[in-house]
C-alpha positions in Angstrom: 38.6 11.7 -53.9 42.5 11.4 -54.5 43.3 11.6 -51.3 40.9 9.0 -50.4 42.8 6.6 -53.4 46.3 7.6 -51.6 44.7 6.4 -48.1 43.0 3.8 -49.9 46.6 2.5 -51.3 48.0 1.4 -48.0 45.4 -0.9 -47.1 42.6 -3.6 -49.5 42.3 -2.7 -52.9 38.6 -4.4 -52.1 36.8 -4.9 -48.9 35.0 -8.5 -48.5 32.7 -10.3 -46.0 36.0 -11.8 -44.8 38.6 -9.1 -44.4 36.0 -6.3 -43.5 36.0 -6.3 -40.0 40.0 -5.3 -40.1 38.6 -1.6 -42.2 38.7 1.2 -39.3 34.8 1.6 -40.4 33.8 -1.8 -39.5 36.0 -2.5 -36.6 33.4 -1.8 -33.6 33.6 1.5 -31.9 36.3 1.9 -29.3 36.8 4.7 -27.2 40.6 5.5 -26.6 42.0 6.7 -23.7 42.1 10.5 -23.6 45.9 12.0 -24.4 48.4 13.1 -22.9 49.3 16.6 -23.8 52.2 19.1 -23.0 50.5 22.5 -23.2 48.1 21.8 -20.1 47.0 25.0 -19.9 45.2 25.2 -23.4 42.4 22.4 -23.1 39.0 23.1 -22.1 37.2 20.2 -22.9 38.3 16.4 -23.7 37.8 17.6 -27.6 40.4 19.6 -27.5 42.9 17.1 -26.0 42.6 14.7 -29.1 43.2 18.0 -31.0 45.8 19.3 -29.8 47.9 15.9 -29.3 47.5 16.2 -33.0 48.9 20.0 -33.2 51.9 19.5 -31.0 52.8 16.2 -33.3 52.9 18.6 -36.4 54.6 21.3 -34.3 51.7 23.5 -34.9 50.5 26.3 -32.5 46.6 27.0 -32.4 45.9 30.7 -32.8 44.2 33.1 -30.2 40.8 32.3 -29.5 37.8 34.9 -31.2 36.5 37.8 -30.4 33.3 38.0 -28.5 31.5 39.8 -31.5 32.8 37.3 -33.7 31.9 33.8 -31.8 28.1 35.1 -30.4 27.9 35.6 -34.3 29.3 31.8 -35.3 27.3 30.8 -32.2 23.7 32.1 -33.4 24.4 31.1 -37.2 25.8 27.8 -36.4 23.0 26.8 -34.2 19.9 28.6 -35.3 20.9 29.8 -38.8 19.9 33.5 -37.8 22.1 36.7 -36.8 22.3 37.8 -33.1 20.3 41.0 -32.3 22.9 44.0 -31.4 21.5 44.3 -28.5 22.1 40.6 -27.9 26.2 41.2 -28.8 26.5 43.8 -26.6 24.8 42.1 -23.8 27.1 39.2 -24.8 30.6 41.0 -25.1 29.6 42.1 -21.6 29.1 39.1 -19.8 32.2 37.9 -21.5 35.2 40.5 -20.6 36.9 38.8 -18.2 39.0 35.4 -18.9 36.7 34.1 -15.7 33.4 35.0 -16.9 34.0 34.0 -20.9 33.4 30.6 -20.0 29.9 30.7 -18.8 28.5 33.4 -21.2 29.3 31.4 -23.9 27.8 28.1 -21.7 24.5 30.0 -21.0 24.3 31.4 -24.9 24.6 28.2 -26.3 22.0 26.7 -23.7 19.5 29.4 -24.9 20.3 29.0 -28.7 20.0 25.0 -28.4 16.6 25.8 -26.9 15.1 28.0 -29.8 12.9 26.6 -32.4 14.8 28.1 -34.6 17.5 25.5 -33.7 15.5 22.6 -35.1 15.0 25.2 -38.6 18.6 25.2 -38.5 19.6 21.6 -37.9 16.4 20.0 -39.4 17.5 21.5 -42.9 21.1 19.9 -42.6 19.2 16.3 -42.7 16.6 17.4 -45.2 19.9 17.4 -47.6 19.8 13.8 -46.6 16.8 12.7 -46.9 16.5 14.7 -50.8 13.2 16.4 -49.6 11.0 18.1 -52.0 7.6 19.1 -52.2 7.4 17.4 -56.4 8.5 14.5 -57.9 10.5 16.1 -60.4 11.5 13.9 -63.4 9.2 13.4 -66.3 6.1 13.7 -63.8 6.7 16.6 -61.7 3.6 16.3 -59.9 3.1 18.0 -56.6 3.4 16.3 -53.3 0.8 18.2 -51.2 1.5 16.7 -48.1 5.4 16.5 -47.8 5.7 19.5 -45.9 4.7 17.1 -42.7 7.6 15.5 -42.7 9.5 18.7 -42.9 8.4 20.2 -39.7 8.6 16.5 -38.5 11.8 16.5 -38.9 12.2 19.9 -37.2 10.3 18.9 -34.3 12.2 16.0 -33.8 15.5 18.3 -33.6 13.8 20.6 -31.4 12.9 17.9 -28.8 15.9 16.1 -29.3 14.7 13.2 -30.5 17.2 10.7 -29.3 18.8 9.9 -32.7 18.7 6.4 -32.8 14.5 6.8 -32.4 14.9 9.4 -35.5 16.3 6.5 -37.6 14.0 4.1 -36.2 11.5 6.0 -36.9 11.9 7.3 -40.5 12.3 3.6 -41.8 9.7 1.6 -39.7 7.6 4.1 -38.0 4.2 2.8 -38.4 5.2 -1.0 -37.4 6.3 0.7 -33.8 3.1 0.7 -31.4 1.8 3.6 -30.7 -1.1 5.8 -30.1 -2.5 8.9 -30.5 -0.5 11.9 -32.0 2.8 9.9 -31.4 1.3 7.3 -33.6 0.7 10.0 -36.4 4.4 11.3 -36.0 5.7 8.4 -36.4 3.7 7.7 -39.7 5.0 10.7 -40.7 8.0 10.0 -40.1 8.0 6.9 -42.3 7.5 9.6 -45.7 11.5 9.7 -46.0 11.0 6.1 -47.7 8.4 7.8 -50.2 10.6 11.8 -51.0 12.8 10.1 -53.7 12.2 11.1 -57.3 10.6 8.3 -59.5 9.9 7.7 -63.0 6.2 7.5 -63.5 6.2 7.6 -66.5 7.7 4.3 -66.9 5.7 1.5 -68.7 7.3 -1.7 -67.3 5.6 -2.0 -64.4 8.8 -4.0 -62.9 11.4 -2.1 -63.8 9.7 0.7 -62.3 9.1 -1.1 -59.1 12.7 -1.9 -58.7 13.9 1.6 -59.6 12.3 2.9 -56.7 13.3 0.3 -54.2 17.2 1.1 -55.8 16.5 4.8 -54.6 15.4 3.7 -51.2 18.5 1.4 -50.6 20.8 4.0 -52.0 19.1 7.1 -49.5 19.8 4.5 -46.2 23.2 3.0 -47.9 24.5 6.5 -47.8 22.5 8.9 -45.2 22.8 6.5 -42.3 25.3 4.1 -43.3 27.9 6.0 -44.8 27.8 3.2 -47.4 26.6 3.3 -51.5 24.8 0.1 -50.5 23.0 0.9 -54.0 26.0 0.0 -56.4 25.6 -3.7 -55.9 22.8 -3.4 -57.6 24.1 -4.8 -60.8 27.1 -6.7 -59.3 29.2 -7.3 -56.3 30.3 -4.2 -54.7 33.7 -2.9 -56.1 35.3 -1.4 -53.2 32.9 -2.4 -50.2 31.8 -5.8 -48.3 28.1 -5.8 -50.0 27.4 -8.6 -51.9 24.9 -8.7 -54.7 23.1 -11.0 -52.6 22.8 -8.8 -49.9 21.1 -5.7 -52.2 18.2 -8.0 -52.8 18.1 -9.2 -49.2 17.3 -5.8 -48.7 15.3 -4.9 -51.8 13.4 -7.4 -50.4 12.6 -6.2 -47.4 11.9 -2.9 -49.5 9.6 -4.4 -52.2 7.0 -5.9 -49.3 6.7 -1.9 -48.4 4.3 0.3 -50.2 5.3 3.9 -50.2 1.8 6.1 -50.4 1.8 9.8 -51.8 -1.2 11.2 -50.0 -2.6 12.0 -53.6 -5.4 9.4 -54.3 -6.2 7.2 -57.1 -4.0 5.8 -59.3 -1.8 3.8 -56.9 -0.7 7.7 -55.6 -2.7 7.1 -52.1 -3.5 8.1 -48.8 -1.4 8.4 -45.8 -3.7 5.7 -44.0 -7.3 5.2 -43.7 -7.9 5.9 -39.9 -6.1 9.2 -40.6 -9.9 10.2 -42.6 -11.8 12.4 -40.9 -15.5 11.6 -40.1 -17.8 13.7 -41.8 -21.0 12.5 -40.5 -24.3 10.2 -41.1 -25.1 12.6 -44.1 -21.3 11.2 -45.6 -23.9 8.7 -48.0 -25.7 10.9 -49.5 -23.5 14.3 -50.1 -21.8 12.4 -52.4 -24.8 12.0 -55.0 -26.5 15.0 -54.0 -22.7 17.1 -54.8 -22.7 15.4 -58.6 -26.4 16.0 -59.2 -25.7 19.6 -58.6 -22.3 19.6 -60.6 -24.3 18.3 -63.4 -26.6 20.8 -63.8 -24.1 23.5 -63.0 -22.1 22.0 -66.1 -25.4 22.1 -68.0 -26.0 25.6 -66.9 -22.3 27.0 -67.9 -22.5 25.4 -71.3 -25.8 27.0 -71.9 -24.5 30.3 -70.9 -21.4 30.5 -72.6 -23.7 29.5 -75.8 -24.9 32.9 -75.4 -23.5 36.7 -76.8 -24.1 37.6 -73.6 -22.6 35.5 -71.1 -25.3 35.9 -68.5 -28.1 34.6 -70.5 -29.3 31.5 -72.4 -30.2 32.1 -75.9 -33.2 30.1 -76.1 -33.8 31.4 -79.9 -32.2 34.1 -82.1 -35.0 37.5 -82.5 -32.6 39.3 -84.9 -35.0 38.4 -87.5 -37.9 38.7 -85.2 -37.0 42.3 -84.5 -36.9 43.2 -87.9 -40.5 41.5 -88.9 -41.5 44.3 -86.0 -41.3 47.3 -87.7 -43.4 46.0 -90.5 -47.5 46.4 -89.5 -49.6 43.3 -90.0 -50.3 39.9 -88.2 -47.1 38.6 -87.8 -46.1 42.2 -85.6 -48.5 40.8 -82.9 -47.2 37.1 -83.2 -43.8 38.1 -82.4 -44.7 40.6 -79.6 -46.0 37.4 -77.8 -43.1 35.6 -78.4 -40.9 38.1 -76.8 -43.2 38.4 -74.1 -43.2 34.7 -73.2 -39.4 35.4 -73.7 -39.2 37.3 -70.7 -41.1 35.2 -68.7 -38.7 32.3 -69.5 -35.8 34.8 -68.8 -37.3 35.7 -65.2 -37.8 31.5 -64.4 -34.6 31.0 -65.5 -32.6 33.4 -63.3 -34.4 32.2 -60.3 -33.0 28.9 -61.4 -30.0 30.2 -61.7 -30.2 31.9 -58.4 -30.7 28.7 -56.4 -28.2 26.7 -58.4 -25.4 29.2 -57.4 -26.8 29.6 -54.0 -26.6 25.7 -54.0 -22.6 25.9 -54.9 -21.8 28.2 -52.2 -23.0 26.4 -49.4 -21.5 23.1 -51.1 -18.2 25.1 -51.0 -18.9 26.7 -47.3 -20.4 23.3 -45.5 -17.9 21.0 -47.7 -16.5 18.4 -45.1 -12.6 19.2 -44.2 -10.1 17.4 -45.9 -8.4 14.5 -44.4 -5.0 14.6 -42.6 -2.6 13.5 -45.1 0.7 12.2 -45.5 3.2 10.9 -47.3 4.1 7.8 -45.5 5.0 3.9 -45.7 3.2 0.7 -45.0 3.6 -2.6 -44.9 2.3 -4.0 -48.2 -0.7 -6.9 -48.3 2.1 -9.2 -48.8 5.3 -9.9 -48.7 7.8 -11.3 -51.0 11.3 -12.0 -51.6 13.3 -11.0 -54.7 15.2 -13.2 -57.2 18.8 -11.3 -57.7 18.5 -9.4 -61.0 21.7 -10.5 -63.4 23.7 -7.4 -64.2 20.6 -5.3 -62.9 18.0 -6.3 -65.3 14.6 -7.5 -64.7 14.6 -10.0 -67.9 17.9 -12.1 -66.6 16.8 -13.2 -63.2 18.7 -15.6 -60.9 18.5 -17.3 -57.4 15.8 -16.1 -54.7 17.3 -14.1 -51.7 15.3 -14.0 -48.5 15.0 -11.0 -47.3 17.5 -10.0 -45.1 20.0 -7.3 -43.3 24.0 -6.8 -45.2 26.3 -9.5 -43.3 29.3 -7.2 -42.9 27.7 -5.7 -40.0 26.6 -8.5 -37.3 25.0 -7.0 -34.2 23.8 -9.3 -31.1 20.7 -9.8 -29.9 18.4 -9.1 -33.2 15.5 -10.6 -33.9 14.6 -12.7 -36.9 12.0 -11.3 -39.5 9.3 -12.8 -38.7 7.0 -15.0 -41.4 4.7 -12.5 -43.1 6.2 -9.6 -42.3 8.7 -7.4 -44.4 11.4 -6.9 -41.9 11.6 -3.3 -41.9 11.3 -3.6 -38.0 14.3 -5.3 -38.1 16.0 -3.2 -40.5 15.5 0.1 -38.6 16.9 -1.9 -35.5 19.8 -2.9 -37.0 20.8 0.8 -38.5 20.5 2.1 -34.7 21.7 -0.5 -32.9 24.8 0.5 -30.7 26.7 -2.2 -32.0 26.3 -1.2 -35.6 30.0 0.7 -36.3 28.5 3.0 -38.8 25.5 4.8 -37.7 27.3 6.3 -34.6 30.2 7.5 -36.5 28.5 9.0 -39.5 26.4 10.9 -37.6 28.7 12.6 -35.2 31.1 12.6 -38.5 27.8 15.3 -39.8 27.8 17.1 -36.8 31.4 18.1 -36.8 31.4 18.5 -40.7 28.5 21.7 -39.8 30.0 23.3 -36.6 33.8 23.1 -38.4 32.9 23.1 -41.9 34.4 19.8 -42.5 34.2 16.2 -41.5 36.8 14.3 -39.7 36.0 12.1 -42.6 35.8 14.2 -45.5 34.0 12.7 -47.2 30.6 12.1 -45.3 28.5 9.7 -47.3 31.2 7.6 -48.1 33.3 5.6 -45.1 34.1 2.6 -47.4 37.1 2.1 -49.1 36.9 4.7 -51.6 36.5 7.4 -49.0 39.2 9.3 -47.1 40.7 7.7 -43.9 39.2 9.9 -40.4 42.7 12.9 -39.9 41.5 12.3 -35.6 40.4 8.7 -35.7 40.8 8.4 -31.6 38.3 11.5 -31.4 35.8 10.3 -33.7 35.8 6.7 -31.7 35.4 9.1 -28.3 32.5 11.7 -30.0 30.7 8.0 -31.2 30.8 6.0 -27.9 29.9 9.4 -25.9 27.3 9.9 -28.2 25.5 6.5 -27.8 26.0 7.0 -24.0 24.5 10.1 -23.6 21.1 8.4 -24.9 22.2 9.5 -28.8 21.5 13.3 -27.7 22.2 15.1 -31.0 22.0 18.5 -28.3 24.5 17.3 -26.0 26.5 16.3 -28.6 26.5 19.8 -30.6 26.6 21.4 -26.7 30.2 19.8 -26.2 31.8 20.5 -29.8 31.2 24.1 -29.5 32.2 24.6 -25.5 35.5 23.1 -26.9 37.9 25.3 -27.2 39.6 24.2 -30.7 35.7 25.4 -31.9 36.1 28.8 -30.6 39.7 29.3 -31.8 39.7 33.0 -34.8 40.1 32.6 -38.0 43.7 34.3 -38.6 46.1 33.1 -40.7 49.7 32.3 -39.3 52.3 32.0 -41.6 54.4 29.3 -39.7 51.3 26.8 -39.7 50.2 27.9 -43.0 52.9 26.4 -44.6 53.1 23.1 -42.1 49.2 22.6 -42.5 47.8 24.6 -45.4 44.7 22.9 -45.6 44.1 23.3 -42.0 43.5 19.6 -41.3 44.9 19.4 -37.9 42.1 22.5 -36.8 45.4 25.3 -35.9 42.3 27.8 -36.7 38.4 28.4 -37.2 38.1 27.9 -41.2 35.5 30.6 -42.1 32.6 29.5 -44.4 30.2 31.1 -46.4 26.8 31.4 -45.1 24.4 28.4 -47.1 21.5 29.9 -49.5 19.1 29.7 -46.6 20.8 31.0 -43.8 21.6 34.5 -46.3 18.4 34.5 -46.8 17.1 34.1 -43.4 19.9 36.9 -42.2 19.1 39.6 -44.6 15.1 39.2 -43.3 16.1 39.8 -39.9 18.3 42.4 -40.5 16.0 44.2 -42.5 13.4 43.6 -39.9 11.2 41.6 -42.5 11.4 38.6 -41.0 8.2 36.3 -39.4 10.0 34.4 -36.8 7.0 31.8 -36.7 6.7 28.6 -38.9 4.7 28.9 -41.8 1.6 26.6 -41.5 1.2 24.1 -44.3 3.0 25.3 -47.4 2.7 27.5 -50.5 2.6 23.7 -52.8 -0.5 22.6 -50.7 -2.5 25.3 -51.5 -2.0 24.7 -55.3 -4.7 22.5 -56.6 -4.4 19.1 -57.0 -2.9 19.0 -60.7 -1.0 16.2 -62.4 2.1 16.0 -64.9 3.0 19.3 -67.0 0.3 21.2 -65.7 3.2 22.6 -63.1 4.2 25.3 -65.7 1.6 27.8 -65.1 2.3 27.9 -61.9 5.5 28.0 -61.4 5.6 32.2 -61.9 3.3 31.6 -58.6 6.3 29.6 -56.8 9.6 31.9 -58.1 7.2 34.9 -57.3 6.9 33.5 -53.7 10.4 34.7 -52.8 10.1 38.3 -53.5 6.9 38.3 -50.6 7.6 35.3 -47.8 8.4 36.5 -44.7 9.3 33.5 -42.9 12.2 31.5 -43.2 13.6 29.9 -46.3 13.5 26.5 -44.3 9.6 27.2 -45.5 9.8 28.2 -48.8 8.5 25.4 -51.3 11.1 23.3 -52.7 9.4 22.0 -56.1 12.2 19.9 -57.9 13.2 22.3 -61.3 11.6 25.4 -59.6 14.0 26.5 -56.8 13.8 30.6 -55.3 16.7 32.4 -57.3 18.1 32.5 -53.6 18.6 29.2 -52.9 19.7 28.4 -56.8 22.8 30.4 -56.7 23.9 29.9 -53.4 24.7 26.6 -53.7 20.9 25.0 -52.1 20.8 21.0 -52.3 19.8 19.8 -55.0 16.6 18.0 -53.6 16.8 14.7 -56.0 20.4 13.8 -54.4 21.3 12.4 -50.9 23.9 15.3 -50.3 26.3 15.1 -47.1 28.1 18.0 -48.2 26.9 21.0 -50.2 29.2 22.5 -52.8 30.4 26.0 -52.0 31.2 28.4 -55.2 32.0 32.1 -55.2 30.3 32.7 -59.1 29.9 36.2 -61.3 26.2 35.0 -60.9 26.0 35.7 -57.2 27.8 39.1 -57.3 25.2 40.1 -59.9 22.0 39.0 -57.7 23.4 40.9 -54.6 23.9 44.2 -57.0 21.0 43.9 -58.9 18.0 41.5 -57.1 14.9 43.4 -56.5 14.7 41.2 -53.2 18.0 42.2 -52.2 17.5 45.7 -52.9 13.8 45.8 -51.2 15.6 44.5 -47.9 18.1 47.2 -48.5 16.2 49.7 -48.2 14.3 48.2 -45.1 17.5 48.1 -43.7 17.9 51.7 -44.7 14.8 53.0 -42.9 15.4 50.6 -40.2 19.3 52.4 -39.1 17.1 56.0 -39.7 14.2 55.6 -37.7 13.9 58.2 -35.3 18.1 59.2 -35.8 18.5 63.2 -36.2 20.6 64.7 -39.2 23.8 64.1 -37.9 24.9 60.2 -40.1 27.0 59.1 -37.1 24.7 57.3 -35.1 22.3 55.7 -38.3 25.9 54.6 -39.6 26.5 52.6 -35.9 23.5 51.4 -36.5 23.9 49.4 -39.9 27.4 48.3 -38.3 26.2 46.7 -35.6 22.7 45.5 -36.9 24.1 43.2 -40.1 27.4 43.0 -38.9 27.7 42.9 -35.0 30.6 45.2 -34.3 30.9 49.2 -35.1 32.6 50.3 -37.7 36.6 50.8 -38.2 37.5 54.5 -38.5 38.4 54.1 -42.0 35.2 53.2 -42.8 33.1 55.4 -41.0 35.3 58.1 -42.9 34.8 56.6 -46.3 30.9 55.7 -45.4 30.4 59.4 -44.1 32.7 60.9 -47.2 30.0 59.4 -49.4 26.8 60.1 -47.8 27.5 64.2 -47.5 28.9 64.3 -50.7 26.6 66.8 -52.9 25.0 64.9 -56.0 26.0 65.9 -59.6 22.7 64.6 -61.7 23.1 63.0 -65.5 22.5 65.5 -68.2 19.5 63.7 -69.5 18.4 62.7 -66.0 14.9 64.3 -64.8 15.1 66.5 -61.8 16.5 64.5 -59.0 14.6 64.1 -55.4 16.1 66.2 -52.4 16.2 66.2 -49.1 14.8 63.0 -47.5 14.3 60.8 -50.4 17.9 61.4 -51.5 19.1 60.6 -48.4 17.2 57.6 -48.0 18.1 56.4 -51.5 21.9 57.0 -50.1 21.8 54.9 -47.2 20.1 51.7 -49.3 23.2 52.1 -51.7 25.0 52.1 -48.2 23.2 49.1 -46.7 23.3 46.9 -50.4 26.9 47.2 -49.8 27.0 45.7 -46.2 24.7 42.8 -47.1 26.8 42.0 -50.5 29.9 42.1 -48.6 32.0 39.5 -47.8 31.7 39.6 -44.1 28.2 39.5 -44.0 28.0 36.4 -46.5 30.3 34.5 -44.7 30.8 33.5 -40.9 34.2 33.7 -39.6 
């Protein structure tokens, strides 16, 4: 932020419809002409012309490219999130000995990696920060959102095909208004639930302020995921800083209010995803429904009789305690009540055939009940639209002129249609966030790419590019990346395919002294900055290291199989969803994400937090972390997995189990010093407490050795981090 203020000096202290177009952010893309350089010999790639024009300017050297072990392992996390295999790096260090054959081993890994699902569980996550996906509401109504886990693995999918990105924004913000058909119709409805993920305050009793709360969420998740822009603080007044008038908010709060957002819960204005999206069940669909509440009824009537009872499987139709005393006295009363019991009996005996059919009724309710409906959370156009009178200082009491709705007149783009009369002009909206002319969209999404692969932005600060965020430190190369993205058809794979072929990407991570002191934030790119690994990508990399891990998607998800329950009934399960953690086998990308009840995993490490649109994720190194890796059940039960893994089928001798672990969670063998100091510790002889019980021997001490050993390698510091 201050060095965005000390950019932010030399130019406007505000940014207005008039002056915007001279801000670097507004002007329209344009590519320069690739630069000159005097070291020749060390590009690869266009990228790394731009870069190094920058290096030579500083005086700055670039360091020696990585090792083999070391890139195939920033390769495989940076593109699928997951470890390579060690048979994988040795295959790979192979290929790659010579200077002549480096190149294409590391072209034909990156083609296979951008071809794994598991690159659209990597990269779909990155925009799921974005678009604050969770699986509740969160706020004073956490309720559940069944059905949100569609657009999750939409949004995967679309990475995996590499849906040109453009389409993805199109898409997510008018979806269901593009024609369509079939399962491409569905997607696309789908796709439209990013306007419906935000938190909201149902709990709210002005109907109004509620109303406009939620469309303020909506502007502020485009303003700044898309746009680059906090289109949301003109909410109450002009924009500060950037060209958006208050005029222009409620042009687009317009557009926004004449769209209804659907929850795929019901009643209660909390609806369905759309009605063609029902599935038949049949001519019999009249009469099931009568037919299921008789029998509920008398199943009510029947539980409430039995739990009158001492019993609990019997009615008490009448109380023979006394009876049963009157018996052992003779006389005429004796034979009275040995009738009554009798006819007792008899009503016993009819009432469990009752019974009988009544629960034999239930179960083929519950076995022939008609499937549930595909459901989504989605957006549609609303039965009709309005425009929106501009709310003074962001009230809805003090209301002022009527704004039509419309699109923010900073950014003109040619050739867009008008919104038409009845219609809310999302249509137009999603064309004019990925139209080519727009100066933005381009930008901040190739400004996200780089941020991932380098582990910071060209701008650094991704969800702002208005005045109060920092100027681009390569603004000819961020032009380039944006105009060759829109020309290769806004291919997010190509793009990713020619940032890591470069070679400024596959430079080490070694410090020099000379350019730490020139450049010691590493700015101008002398060097790979290493990053620790996010909460899900630890996760995912102790699993497959351990050999725990389920390499398919998880159908559905853990919050859709919880019943359908409303406000503050989340507390009893949320054991349930923390508990989840310690037995999913798939990958974290899966695990539920209910707003307050995050997996101690993702917590600590640093996750998103799921009610913010969050370009960057913090990164903190915190006692808490440390003391999870040392003392998490989870960690230690994929230690020890681990352990058993390196053993299997290894003789006595510690050498070849200890290659193992090296080269399985960390992807090169060990260093002699540490297969002394590893080897030192595994045949030392064990001196037991003097309170301790009798201590195992033989195999189960040695096992409980090496899952010390592995802990150690999965809490260290090179397997937490890439480098």
């Amino acid at each position: 932020m201050l060095a965005g203020l000390l950019f932010a000096a030399e130019g406007p202290r505000k940014l207005t419809l008039e002056n915007a177009s001279s801000f670097w952010s507004f002007k329209p893309v344009q590519p320069a002409p690739v630069p000159a350089v005097k070291n020749s010999g060390w590009p690869i790639s266009t990228v790394d012309r731009f870069i190094l024009v920058k290096l030579e300017e500083q005086q700055l050297k670039p360091v020696a490219d990585a090792d083999p072990r070391v890139l195939i392992r920033r390769l495989h996390l940076d593109l699928t999130g997951l470890p390579p295999t060690a048979t994988g790096v040795e295959a790979f260090v192979e290929a790659s000995a010579s200077p002549s054959s480096r190149s294409a081993a590391i072209a034909s890994l990156v083609d296979q990696l951008l071809a794994s699902p598991h690159f659209g569980e990597r990269w779909g996550r990155h925009w799921l920060d974005l678009a604050r996906y969770a699986e509740s509401n969160g706020k004073d109504r956490n309720m559940t959102w069944h059905h949100a886990w569609r657009y999750r693995d939409w949004v995967i999918g679309a990475f995996n095909r590499d849906l040109p990105f453009d389409q993805f924004i199109r898409d997510q913000i008018a979806g269901d208004l593009i024609p369509a058909s079939g399962p491409e119709r569905d997607a696309r409805l789908v796709a439209t639930g990013f306007l419906a993920l935000g938190a909201k305050a149902f709990e709210e009793r002005k109907r109004e302020l509620f109303r406009m709360d939620v469309i303020d969420e909506q502007i502020d998740v485009i303003g700044r995921a898309i746009l680059g822009l906090s289109v949301a603080c003109a909410r109450c007044h002009d924009h500060k800083f950037d060209p958006v008038p208050t005029r222009d908010y409620y042009a687009l709060a317009g557009i926004l209010r004449s769209t209804e957002p659907l929850y795929g819960r019901g009643p209660m204005g909390i609806k369905c995803l759309h009605d063609s999206e029902l599935q038949p069940i049949g001519p019999e669909a009249a009469a099931l429904g009568p037919k299921a509440a008789a029998h509920d009824k008398e199943l009510a009537t029947s539980i409430q009789q039995r739990n009158d009872g001492r019993s609990g499987r019997y009615r008490v139709v009448r109380n023979l305690a006394d009876a049963k005393a009157q018996l052992k006295k003779p006389g005429a009363a004796t034979a009275k009540l040995e009738g009554e019991i009798v006819k007792m009996e008899e009503v016993i005996k009819d009432w469990d055939a009752k019974l009988k059919v009544i629960e034999a009724t239930v179960i083929n309710l519950e076995t022939n009940y008609p499937p549930q409906p595909a459901l989504a959370m989605a957006a549609r156009e609303a039965a009709k639209p309005e425009d929106v009178r501009i709310h003074i200082r962001g009230t809805i009491e003090n209301l002022g002129d009527m704004v039509p709705r419309g699109l923010p007149q900073a950014i003109q783009v040619p050739g867009l249609a008008a919104i038409p009369i009845g219609a809310s002009g999302r249509r137009q909206l999603a064309d004019w966030l990925a139209h080519p002319a727009n100066p933005l969209t381009a930008r901040v999404a190739v400004n996200r790419v780089w941020l991932h692969l380098f582990g910071r932005g060209l701008v650094t600060t991704p969800d702002d590019f208005g005045l109060n965020g920092t100027r681009p430190s390569h603004p000819e190369l961020l032009d380039h990346l944006a105009a060759q993205f829109v020309a290769d058809g806004w291919s997010t794979k190509k793009l990713i395919r020619s940032l890591v072929l470069s070679r400024v990407y596959q430079l080490g991570s070694t410090v020099d002294a000379a350019n730490q002191e020139r450049d010691p934030d590493n700015v101008f790119l002398w060097r790979r900055r290493p990053r620790a690994l996010e909460a899900e990508a630890l996760h995912d990399a102790m699993l497959a290291v351990s050999g725990q891990l389920d390499p398919q998607p998880r159908p559905g998800s853990l919050v859709a199989e919880l019943p359908l329950f409303t406000a503050h009934e989340l507390f009893p399960f949320k054991p349930q969803l923390v508990e989840t953690q310690m037995v999913h086998r798939h990958r974290a990308v899966y695990l539920p994400v209910v707003r307050g009840v995050l997996p101690e995993v993702l917590k600590l490490f640093d996750f998103a937090e799921p009610s913010s649109v969050l370009g960057t994720r913090d990164e903190t190194v915190v006692p808490a972390q440390a003391s999870f890796l040392l003392n998490s059940p989870w960690v230690l039960a994929h230690a020890r997995q681990l352990a058993v893994a390196v053993l299997a089928g290894a003789s006595a001798d510690e050498v070849e189990p200890l290659d193992r672990l090296f080269r399985r969670a960390l992807s090169r063998p060990p260093t002699p010093a540490e297969r002394e100091r590893f080897l030192a510790y595994l045949t030392r002889p064990e001196i037991p407490l003097a309170k301790t019980p009798t201590p195992a021997t033989g195999e189960a001490v040695r096992l409980e050795k090496w899952t010390s050993l592995a802990q150690v390698v999965l809490a260290s510091t090179e397997f937490r981090f890439s480098f």
